[in-house]
mmCIF file of the C-alpha atoms, coordinates in Angstrom:
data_MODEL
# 
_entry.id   MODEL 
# 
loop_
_atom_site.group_PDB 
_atom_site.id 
_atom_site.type_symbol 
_atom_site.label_atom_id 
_atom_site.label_alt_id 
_atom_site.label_comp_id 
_atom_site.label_asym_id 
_atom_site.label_entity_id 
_atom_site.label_seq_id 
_atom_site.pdbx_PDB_ins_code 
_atom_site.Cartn_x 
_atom_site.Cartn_y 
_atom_site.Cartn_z 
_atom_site.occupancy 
_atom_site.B_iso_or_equiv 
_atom_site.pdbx_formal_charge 
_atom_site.auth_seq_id 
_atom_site.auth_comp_id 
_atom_site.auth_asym_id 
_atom_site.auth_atom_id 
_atom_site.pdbx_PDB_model_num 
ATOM 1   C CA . UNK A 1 1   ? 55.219  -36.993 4.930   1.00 0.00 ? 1   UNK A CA 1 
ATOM 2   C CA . UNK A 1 2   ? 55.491  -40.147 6.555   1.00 0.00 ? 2   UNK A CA 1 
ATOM 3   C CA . UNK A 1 3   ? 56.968  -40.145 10.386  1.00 0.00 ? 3   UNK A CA 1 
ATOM 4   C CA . UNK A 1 4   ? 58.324  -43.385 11.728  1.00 0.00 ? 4   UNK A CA 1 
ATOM 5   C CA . UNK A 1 5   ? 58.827  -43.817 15.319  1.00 0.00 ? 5   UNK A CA 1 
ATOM 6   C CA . UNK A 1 6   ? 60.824  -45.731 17.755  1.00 0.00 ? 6   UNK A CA 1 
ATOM 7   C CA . UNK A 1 7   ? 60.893  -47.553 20.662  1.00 0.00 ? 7   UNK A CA 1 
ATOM 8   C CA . UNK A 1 8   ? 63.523  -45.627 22.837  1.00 0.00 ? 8   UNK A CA 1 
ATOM 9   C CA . UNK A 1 9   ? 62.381  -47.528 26.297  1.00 0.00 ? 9   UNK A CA 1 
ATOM 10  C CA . UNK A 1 10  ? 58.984  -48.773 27.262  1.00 0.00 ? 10  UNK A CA 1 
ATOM 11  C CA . UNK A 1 11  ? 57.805  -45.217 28.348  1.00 0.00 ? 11  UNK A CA 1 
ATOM 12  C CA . UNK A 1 12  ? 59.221  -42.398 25.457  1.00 0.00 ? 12  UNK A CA 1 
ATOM 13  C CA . UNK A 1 13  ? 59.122  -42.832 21.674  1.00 0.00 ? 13  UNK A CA 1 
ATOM 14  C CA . UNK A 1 14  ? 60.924  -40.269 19.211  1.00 0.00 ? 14  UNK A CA 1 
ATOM 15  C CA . UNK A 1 15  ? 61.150  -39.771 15.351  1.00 0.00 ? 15  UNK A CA 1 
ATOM 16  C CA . UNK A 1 16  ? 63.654  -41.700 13.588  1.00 0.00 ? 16  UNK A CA 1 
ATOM 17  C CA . UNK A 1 17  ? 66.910  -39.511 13.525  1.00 0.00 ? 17  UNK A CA 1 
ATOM 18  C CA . UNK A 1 18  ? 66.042  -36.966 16.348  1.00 0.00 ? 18  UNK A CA 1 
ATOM 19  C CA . UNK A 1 19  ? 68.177  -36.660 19.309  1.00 0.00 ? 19  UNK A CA 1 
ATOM 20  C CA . UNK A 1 20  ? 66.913  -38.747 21.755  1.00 0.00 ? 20  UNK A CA 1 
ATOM 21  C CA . UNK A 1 21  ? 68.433  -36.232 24.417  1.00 0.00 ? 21  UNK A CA 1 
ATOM 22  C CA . UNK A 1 22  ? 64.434  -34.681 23.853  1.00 0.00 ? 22  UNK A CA 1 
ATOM 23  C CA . UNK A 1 23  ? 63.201  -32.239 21.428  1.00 0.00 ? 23  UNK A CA 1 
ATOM 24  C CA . UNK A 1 24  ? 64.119  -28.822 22.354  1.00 0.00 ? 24  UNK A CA 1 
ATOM 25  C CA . UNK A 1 25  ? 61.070  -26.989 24.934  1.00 0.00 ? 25  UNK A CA 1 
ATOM 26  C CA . UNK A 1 26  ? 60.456  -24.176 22.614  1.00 0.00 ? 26  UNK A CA 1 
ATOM 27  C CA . UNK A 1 27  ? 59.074  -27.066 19.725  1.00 0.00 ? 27  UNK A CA 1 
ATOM 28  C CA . UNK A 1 28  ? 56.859  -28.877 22.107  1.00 0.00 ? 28  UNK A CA 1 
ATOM 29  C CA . UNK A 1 29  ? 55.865  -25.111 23.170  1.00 0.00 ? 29  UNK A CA 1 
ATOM 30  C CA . UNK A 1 30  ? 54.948  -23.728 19.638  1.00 0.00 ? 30  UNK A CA 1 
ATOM 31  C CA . UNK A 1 31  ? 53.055  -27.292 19.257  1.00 0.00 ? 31  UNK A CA 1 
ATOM 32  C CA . UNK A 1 32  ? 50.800  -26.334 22.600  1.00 0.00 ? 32  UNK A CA 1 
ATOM 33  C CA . UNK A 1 33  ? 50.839  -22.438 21.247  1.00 0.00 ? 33  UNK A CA 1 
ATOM 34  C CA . UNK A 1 34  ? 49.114  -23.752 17.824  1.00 0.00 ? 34  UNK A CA 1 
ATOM 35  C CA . UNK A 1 35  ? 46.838  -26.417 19.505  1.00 0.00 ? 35  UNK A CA 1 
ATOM 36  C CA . UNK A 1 36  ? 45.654  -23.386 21.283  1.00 0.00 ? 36  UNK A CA 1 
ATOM 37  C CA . UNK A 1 37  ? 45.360  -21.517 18.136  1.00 0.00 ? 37  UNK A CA 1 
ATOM 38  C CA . UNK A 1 38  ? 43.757  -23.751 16.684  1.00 0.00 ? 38  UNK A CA 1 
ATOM 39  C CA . UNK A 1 39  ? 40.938  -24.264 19.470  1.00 0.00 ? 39  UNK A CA 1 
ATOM 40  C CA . UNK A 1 40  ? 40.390  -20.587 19.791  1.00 0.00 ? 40  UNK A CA 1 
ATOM 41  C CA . UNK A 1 41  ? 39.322  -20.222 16.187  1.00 0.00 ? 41  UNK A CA 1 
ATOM 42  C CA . UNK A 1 42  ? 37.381  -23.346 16.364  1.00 0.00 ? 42  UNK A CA 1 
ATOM 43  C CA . UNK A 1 43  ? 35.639  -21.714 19.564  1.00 0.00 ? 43  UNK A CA 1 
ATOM 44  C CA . UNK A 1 44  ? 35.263  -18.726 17.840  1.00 0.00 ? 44  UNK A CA 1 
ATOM 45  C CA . UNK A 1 45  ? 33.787  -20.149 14.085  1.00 0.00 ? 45  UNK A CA 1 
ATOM 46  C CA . UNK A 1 46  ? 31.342  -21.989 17.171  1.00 0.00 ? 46  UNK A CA 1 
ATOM 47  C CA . UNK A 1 47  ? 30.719  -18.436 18.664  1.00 0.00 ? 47  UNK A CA 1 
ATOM 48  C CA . UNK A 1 48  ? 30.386  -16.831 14.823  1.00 0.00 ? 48  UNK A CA 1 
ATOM 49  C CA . UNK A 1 49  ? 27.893  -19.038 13.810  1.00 0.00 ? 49  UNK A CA 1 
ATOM 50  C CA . UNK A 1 50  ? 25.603  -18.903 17.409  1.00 0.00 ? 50  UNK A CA 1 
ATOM 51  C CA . UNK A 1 51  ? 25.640  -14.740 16.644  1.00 0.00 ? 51  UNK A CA 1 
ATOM 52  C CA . UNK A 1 52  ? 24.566  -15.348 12.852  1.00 0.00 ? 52  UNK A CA 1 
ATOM 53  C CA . UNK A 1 53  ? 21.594  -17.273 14.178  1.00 0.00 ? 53  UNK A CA 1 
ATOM 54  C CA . UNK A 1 54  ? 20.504  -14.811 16.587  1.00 0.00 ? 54  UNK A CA 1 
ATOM 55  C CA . UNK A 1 55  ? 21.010  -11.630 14.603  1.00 0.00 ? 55  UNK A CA 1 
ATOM 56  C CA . UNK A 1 56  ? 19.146  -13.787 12.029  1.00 0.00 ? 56  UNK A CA 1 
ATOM 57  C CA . UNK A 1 57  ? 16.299  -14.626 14.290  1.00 0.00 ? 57  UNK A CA 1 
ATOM 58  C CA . UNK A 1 58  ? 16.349  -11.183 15.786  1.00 0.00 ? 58  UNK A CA 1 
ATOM 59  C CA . UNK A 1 59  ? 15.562  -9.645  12.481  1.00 0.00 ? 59  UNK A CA 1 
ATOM 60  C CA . UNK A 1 60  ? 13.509  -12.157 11.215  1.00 0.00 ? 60  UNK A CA 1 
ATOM 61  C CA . UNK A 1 61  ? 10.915  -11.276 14.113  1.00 0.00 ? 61  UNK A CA 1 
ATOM 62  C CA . UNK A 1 62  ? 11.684  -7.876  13.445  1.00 0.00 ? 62  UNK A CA 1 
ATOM 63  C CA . UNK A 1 63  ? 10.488  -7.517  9.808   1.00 0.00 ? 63  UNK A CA 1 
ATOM 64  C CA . UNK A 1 64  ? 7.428   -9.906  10.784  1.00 0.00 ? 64  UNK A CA 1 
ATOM 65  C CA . UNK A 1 65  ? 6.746   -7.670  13.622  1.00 0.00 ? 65  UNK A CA 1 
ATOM 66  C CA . UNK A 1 66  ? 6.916   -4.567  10.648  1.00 0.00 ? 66  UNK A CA 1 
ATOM 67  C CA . UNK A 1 67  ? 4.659   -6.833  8.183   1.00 0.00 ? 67  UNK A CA 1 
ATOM 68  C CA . UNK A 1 68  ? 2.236   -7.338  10.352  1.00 0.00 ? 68  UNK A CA 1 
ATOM 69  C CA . UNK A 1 69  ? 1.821   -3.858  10.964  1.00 0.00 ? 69  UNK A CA 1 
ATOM 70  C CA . UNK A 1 70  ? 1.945   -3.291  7.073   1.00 0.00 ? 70  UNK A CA 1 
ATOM 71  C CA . UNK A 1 71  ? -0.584  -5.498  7.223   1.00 0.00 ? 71  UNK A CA 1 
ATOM 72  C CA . UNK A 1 72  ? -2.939  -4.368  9.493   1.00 0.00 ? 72  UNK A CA 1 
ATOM 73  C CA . UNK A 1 73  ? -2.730  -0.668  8.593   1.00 0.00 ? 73  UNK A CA 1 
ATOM 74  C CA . UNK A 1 74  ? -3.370  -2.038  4.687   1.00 0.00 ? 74  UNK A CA 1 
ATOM 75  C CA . UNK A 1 75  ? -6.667  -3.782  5.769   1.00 0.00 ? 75  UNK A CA 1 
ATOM 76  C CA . UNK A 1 76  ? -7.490  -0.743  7.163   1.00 0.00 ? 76  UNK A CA 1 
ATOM 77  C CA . UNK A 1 77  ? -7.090  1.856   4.454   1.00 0.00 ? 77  UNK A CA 1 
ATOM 78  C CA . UNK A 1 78  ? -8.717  -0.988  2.333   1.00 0.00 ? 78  UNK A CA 1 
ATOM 79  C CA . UNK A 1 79  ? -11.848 -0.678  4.550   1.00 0.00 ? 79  UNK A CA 1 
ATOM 80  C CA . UNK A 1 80  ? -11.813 2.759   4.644   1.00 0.00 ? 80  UNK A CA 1 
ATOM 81  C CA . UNK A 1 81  ? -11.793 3.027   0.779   1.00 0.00 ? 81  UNK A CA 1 
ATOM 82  C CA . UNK A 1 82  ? -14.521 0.696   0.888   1.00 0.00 ? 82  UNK A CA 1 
ATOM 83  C CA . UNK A 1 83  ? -16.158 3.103   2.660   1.00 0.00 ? 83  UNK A CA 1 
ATOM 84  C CA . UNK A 1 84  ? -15.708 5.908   1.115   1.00 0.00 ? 84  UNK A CA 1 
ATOM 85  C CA . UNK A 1 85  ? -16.442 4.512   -2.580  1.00 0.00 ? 85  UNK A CA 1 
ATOM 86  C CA . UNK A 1 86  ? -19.828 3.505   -0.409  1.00 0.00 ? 86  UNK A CA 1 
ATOM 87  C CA . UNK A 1 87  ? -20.939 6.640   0.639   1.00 0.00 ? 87  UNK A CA 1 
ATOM 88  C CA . UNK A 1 88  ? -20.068 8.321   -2.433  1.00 0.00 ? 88  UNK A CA 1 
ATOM 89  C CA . UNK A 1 89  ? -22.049 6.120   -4.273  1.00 0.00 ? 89  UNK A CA 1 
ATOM 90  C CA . UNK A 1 90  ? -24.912 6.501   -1.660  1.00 0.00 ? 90  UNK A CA 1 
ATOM 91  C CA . UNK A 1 91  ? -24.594 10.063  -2.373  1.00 0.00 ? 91  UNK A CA 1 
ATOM 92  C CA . UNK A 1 92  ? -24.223 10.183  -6.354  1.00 0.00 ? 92  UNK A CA 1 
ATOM 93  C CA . UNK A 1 93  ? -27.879 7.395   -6.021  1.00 0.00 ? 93  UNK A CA 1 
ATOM 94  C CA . UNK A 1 94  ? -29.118 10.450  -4.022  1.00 0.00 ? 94  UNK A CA 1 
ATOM 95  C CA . UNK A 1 95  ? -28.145 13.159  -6.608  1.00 0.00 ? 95  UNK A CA 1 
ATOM 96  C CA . UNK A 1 96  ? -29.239 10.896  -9.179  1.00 0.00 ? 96  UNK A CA 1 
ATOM 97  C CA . UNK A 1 97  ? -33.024 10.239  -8.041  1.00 0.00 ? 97  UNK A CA 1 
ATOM 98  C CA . UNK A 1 98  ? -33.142 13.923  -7.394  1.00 0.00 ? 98  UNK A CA 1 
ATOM 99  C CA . UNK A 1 99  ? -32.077 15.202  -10.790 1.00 0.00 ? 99  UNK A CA 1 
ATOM 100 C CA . UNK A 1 100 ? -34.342 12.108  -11.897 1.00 0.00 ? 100 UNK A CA 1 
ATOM 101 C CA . UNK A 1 101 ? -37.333 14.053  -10.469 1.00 0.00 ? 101 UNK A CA 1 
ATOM 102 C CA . UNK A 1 102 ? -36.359 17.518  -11.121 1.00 0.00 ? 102 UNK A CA 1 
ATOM 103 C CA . UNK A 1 103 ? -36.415 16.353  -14.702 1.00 0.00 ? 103 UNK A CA 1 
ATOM 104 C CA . UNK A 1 104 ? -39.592 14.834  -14.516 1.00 0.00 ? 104 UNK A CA 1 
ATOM 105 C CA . UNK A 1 105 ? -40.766 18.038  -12.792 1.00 0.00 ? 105 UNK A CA 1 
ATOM 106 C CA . UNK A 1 106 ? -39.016 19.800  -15.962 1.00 0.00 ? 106 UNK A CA 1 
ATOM 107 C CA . UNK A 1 107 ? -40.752 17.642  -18.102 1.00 0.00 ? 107 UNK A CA 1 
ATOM 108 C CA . UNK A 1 108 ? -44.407 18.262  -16.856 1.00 0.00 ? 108 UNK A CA 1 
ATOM 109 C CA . UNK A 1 109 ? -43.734 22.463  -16.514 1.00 0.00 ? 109 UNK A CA 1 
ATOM 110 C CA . UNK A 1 110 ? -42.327 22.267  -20.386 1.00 0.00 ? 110 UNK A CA 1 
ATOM 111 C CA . UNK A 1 111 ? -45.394 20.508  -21.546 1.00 0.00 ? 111 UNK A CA 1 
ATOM 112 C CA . UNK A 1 112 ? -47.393 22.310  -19.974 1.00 0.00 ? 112 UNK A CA 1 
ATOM 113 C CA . UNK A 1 113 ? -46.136 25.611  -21.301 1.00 0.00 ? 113 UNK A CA 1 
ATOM 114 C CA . UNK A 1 114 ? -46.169 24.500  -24.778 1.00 0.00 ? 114 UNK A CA 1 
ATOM 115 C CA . UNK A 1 115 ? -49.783 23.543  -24.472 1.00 0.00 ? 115 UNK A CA 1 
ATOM 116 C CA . UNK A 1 116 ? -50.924 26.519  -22.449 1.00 0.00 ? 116 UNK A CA 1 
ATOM 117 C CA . UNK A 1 117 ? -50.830 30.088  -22.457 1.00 0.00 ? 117 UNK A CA 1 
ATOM 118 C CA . UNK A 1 118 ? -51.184 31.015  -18.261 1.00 0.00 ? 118 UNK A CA 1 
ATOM 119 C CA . UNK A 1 119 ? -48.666 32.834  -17.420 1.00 0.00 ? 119 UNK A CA 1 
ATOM 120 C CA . UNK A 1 120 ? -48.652 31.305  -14.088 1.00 0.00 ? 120 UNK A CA 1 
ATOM 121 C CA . UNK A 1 121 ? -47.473 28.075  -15.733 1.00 0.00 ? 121 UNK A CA 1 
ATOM 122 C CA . UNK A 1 122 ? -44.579 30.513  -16.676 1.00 0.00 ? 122 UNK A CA 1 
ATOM 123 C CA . UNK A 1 123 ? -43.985 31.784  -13.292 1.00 0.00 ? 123 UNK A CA 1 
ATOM 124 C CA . UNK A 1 124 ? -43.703 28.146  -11.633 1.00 0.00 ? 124 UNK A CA 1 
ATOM 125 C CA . UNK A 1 125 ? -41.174 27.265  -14.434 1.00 0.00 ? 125 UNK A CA 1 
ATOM 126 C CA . UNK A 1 126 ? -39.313 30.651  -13.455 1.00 0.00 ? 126 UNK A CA 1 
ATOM 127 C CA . UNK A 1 127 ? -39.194 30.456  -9.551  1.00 0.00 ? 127 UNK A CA 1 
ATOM 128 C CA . UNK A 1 128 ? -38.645 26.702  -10.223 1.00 0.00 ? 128 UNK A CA 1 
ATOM 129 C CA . UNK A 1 129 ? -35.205 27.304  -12.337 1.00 0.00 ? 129 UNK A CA 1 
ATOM 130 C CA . UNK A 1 130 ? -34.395 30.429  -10.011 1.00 0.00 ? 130 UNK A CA 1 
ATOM 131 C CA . UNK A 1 131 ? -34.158 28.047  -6.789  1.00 0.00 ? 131 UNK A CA 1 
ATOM 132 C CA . UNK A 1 132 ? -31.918 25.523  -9.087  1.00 0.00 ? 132 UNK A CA 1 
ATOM 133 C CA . UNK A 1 133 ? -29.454 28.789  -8.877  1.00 0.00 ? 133 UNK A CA 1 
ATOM 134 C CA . UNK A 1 134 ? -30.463 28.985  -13.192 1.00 0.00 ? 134 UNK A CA 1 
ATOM 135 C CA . UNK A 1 135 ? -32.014 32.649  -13.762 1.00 0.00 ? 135 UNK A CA 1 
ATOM 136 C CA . UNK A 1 136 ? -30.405 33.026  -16.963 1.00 0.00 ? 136 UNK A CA 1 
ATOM 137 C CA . UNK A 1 137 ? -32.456 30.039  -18.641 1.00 0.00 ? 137 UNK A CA 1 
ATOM 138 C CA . UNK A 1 138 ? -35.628 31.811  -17.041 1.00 0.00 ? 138 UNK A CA 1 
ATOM 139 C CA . UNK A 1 139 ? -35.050 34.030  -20.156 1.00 0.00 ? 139 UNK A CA 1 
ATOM 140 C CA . UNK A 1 140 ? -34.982 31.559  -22.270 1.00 0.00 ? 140 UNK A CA 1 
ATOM 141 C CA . UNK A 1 141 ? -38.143 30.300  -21.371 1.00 0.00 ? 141 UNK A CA 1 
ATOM 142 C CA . UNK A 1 142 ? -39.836 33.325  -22.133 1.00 0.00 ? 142 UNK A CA 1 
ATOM 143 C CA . UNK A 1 143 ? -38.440 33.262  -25.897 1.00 0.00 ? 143 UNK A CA 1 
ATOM 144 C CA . UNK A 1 144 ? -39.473 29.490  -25.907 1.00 0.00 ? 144 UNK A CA 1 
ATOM 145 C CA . UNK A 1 145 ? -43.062 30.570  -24.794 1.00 0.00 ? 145 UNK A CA 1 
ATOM 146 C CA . UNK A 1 146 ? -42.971 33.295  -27.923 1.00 0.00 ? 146 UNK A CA 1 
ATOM 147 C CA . UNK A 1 147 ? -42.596 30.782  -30.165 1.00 0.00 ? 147 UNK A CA 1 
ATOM 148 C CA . UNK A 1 148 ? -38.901 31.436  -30.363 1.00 0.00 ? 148 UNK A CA 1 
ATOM 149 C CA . UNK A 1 149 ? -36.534 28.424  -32.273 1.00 0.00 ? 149 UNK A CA 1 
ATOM 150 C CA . UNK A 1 150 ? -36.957 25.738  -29.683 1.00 0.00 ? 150 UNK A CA 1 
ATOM 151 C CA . UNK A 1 151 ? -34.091 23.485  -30.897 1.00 0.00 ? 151 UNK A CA 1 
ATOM 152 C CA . UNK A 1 152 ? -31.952 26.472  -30.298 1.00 0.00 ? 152 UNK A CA 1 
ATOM 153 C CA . UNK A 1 153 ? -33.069 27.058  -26.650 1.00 0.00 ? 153 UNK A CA 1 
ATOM 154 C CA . UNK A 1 154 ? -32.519 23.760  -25.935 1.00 0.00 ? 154 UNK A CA 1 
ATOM 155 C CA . UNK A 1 155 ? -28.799 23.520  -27.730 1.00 0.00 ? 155 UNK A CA 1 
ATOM 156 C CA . UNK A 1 156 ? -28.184 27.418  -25.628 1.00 0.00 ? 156 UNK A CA 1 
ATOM 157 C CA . UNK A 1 157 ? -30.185 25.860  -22.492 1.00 0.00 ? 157 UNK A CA 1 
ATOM 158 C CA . UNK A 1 158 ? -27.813 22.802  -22.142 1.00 0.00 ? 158 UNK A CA 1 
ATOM 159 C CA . UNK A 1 159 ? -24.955 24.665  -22.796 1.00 0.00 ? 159 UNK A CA 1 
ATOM 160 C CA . UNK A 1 160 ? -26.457 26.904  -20.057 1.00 0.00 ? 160 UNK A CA 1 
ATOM 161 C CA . UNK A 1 161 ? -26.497 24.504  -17.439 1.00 0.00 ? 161 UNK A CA 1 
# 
């Protein structure tokens, strides 16, 4: 819509074909009501957009603040996992080199009885095996010293243990 204006005197101008008695007060009012309007929800989109920044900086530190923690407590359990796979390991090398020598020991004592008849060799084996917490393979021993079937103390011995 195109509005032409004219020159009424050297200080007014109105619209072609209005009054020039003056536009009525409640126009030029509604006109200052909507300019009002229409700065109030400009100050307000202003105002929206400040609070979206904040509560979007607020919660950004907030979360960082929460992954950090995250963080931290991971690094943690991760060490202490570490540590615990350590000193399990340390323990099962301990348990190892000991059943390593009790076998060794075993070894020896089972020799031994096969090439000897002292029945002390016997005893040792027996008191050895009853410390382990094995008395029922002392038995076994005994039939393996009679010239029982070895292969089948050894199948009932492991089965045993």
């Amino acid at each position: 819509m195109v509005v032409v204006y004219r020159l009424i005197d050297k200080n007014s101008m109105s619209a072609v074909g209005q009054r020039e008695d003056g536009c009525p007060q409640a126009v030029h009012s509604g006109r200052a009501q909507l300019e009002e309007a229409i700065a109030g929800v400009i100050k307000a989109e202003v105002q929206l957009k400040s609070n979206s920044r904040e509560v979007k900086s607020q919660l950004h530190s907030c979360i960082s603040r929460h992954l950090e923690i995250l963080r931290s407590q991971e690094v943690w359990l991760l060490e202490q996992i570490d540590l615990v796979e350590q000193l399990k390991g340390e323990t099962f090398h301990q348990q190892l080199q000991l059943l390593h020598l009790l076998k060794g020991q075993f070894d020896i004592l089972i020799h031994q009885l096969e090439y000897s008849s002292s029945n002390n060799l016997a005893t040792q084996l027996t008191n050895c095996l009853e410390k382990l917490g094995l008395p029922t393979v002392c038995d076994l021993f005994s039939c393996m010293k009679l010239s029982g079937d070895k292969e089948k103390w050894l199948h009932h011995a492991t089965t045993q243990i």
